[in-house]
Steps between C-alpha positions, in 0.01 A plus 500: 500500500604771252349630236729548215415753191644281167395760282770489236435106440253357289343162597516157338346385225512195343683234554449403872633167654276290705540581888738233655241493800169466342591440155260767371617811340429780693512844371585761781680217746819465439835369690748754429824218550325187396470235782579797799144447614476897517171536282430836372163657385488766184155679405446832261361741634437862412759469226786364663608160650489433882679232671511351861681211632283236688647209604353138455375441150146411644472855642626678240215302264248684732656848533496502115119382504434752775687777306312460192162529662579781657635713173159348369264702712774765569636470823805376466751582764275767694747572755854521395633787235623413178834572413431758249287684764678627750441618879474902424660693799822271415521545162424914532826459783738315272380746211648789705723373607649430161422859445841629592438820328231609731609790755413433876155700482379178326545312799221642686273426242586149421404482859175622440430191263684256716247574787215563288210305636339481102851315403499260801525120391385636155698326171559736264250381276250532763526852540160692312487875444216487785796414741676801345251710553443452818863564595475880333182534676711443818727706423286751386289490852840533670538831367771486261530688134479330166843490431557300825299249319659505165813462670401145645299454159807573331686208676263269500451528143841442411514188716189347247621665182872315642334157621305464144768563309728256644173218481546590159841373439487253739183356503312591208312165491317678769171738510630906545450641827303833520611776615204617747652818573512645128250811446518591905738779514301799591574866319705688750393821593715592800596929503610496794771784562560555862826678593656603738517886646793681575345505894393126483865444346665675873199319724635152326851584562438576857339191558761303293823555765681201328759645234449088297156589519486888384755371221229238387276793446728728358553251208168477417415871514824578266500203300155406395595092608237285557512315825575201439815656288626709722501212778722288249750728403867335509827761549669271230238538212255754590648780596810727393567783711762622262290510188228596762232262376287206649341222296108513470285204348198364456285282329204619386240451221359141352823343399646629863869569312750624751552870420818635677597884522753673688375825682747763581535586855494868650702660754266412827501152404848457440601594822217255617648186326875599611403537826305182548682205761460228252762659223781355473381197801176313295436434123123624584429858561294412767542167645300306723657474825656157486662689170390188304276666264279846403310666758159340472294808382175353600584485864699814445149655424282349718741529811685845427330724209139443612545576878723822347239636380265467728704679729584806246058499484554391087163341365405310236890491404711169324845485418421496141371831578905636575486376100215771427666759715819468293335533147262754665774708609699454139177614294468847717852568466404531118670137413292364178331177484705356250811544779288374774364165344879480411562532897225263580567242275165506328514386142318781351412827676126390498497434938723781543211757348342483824767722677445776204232734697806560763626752269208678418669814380769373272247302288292847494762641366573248208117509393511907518725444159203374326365841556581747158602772756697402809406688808779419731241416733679309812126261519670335815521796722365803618654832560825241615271258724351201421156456461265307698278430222454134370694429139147558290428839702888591419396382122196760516671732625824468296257577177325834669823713600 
């Protein structure tokens, strides 16, 4: 028997006919074609109407009775879900997949909810903050940094904010559903700015014989791409080798707004993208090999770029980190902030300070005009070397020459 959700209906008042069976008037039993014999039982309960078909109008006299007793001492229907509440790890799925503007790094972490054991046969109202909680402590134990969790906060979040707001319009008879992962984001304190050395850089390429491969790298070190755009780049929209110029995006910050950019491309990688086999042959720059979609980068790291490195003897090294080396490499060149956040993609040149010590001397030089006499001093070097002092020792000793 199904349970059917009647929430827009109201129920009868008034006015009811004697039953053609019993001749009593019954309120909740009902034929729904008079003289069918299909009897019908209607209760309120939580706000909204709920309706079965029974069968025989004797039985459905007793489901009625039954039901009413058991919304009495609140019990009623302990085992099945009500409409409004949902099973959770089906709703999150259909959610993202809705979500068409998501990039394919979300997919991983909609699979981290999916196979979450604190979401398993969980409705979404059932879900408490305790459950929540215990899936960042997981996560936390596993290792990983605080914006790994905001990242799968940030999803799931959306997902209540999304489900509430259509109960809203749809069913606003109903009670709200909370959202039990509000006030978990943690503050995100990751500095991490590994690059990569010029000798590291040779070691990699060494270990790297596969030109696809290389090429992969290449584009991150001279383009700043994230991963998971550099794996989806399309010849057709992404990338113009006349203008010189591939597409960058991202979506980043609380209302996760796609941000697109288009990054100019240098000599060395230009000859890298015109030389790759899939120009010209695939719409992806690199393709799987059945050529029916993008490289999968996850696999790509796990099975190529991780053993790489292990061979070249590179430690405590991601490919994020080729992201780092290429802003790294920009700031000691003399590039300013302001250019490199532009490069980057960042929306303000706040995450791109962190690459400002790698020009130590330049930014001497720009605070030496708030002296009323300028030296000349070159703070950055001495007698044509550089120093092997730390920045505050170069600071110290910048202000006693």
């Amino acid at each position: 028997m199904e349970m059917i959700d009647e929430s827009t209906e109201a129920p009868r008042r008034g006015g009811r006919k004697p039953c053609r069976v019993c001749k009593k008037k019954h309120q909740g039993v009902y034929e729904r074609e008079p003289g069918s014999g299909e009897w019908h039982v209607r209760v309120f309960h939580l706000g909204r109407v709920v309706r079965r078909k029974v069968g025989p109008h004797g039985v459905a006299l007793k489901v009625h009775a039954k039901w009413r007793v058991e919304i009495a001492e609140g019990r009623f229907l302990p085992k099945q879900v009500a409409a409004t509440d949902e099973l959770l790890v089906p709703a999150f799925a259909a959610y993202f997949d809705r979500r068409d503007d998501l990039d394919a790094s979300w997919k991983s972490v909609a699979k981290w909810w999916r196979e979450a054991p604190e979401l398993r046969g969980k409705t979404v109202r059932d879900l408490t903050a305790d459950d929540v909680e215990a899936a960042r402590k997981r996560l936390v134990a596993a290792g990983r940094a605080p914006s790994t969790w905001n990242g799968r906060h940030s999803l799931l979040h959306a997902f209540y904010e999304d489900y509430e707001d259509r109960r809203r319009r749809k069913r606003p008879h109903t009670p709200p559903v909370p959202n039990p992962v509000r006030g978990t984001r943690l503050t995100e304190e990751n500095q991490r700015t590994r690059y990569l050395t010029d000798d590291e850089e040779a070691r990699l390429r060494e270990a790297l014989p596969d030109p696809v491969d290389w090429t992969i790298v290449q584009l991150a070190l001279h383009s700043a791409l994230r991963r998971g755009n550099a794996f989806g780049l399309r010849w057709t929209t992404d990338v113009n080798l006349a203008s010189r110029v591939v597409r960058g995006w991202s979506r980043k910050g609380r209302k996760k707004l796609l941000r697109e950019r288009w990054v100019p491309v240098n000599d060395d990688l230009l000859a890298a993208l015109r030389a790759l086999p899939s120009r010209g042959r695939s719409e992806w720059l690199f393709p799987n090999v059945r050529g029916t979609g993008p490289l999968d980068a996850k696999k790509w790291y796990v099975r190529v770029f991780k053993p790489a490195l292990e061979r070249a003897g590179i430690e405590d090294f991601h490919f994020h980190d080729l992201r780092h080396t290429a802003a790294t490499r920009l700031r000691a060149r003399g590039v300013p902030v302001e250019d490199i956040a532009v490069v980057l993609g960042h929306a303000d040149d706040r995450m791109a300070q962190r690459y400002a010590h790698m020009a130590p001397g330049r930014l001497h030089d720009v605070m030496q005009k708030l002296c009323r006499t300028d030296t000349g001093t070159d703070t950055g070097r001495n007698g044509g070397e550089e120093t092997a002092t730390t920045e505050s020792e170069n600071a110290v000793a910048a202000g006693t020459k």
